[in-house]
N, C-alpha and C positions, 0 to 999 in steps of 0.2 A: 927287310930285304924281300925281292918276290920271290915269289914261289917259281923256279925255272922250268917244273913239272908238266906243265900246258906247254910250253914251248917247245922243250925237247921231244914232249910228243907228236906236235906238229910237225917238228920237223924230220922226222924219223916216218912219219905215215908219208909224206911227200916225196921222200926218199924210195920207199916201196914202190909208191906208185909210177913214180919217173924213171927208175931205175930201167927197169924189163924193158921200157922202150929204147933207152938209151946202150944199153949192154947186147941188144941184138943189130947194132948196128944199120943195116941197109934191109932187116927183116920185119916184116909187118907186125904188128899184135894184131890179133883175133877177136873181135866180140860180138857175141849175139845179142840183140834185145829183145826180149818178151813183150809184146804189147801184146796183154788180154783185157786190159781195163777199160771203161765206158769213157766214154769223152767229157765227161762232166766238168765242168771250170774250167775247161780249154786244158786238159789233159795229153789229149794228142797235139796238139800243136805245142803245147810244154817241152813233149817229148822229143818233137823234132826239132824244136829249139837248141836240147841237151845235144843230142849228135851235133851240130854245127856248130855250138860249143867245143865240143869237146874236141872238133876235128881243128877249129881255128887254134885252141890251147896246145894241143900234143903236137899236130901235123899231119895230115890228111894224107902225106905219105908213108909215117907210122903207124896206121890203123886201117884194117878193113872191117868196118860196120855191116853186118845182115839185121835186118827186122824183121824178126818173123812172127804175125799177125792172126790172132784168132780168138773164138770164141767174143767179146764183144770189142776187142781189139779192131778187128777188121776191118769198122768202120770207120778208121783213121786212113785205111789205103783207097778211098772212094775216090774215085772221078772227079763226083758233088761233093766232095765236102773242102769247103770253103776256109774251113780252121788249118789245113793241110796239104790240099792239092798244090800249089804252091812251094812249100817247101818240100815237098817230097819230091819234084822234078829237082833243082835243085840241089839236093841231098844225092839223088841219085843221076845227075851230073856230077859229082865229087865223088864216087865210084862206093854209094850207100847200095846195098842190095836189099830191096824190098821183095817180101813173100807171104802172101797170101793165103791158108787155108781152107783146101777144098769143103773141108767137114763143116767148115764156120760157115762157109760159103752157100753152102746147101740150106744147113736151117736157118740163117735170115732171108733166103730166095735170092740170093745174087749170082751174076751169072761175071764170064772173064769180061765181059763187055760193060759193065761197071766201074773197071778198075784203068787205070792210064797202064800204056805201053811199060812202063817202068816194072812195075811189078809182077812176078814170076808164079807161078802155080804150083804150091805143094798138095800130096795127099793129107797130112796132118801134120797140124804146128805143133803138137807136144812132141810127137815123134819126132820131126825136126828141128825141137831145140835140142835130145836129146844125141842127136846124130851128130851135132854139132857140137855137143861141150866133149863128145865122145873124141872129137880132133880135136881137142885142146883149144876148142874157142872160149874165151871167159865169157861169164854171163852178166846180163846187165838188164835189169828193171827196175825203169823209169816211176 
């Protein structure tokens, strides 16, 4: 006979996860995502892959997505960068909020004219991931 143990767990984790969106009715979930990591293997563009996933799965009208961008994160919210500019208009046509970190921003040398209209200017991204799990946004890194 199988073992139903995998199963049950499956379906018990799916449960969790679909639940909160489904039990708040007409109310959004909250998530933030951390991008600090380098682009390497097409990493950022993975990442914004994930959001549009996940916004075509759940429902773009049960989720508000923030990105908030730093240290070598950042260079996924560029203008030029070809792996991303693209879906990050996109994304943020689907009401994704992109944010950028001043701090990150200084020591690579970029300035706000680097980055597309879309994206928003923080003083710092660790302080505003923490501002944000602080209203109850869950966290999410990619």
């Amino acid at each position: 006979m199988m073992n139903r143990r995998p199963i049950l767990l499956g379906i018990l984790l799916l449960a969790l996860i679909y639940s909160p969106l489904q039990a708040s009715g007409n109310e959004q979930m909250n998530i933030v995502m951390q991008l600090t990591r380098d682009g390497d293997n097409y990493a950022h563009r993975r990442a914004m892959f994930q959001i549009d996933r996940v916004l075509n799965d759940l429902g773009q009208d049960k989720l508000h997505i923030e990105v908030v961008a730093y240290e070598n994160g950042i260079h996924a919210l560029l203008a030029n960068n070809e792996e991303t500019n693209q879906f990050l208009t996109k994304l943020a046509n689907r009401g994704v909020v992109f944010k950028a970190c001043q701090i990150s921003m200084r020591a690579w040398g970029l300035k706000e004219e680097d980055f597309p209209l879309e994206v928003e200017f923080i003083p710092a991204g660790a302080t505003e991931m923490i501002r944000l799990q602080s209203l109850e946004y869950k966290y999410w890194r990619p």
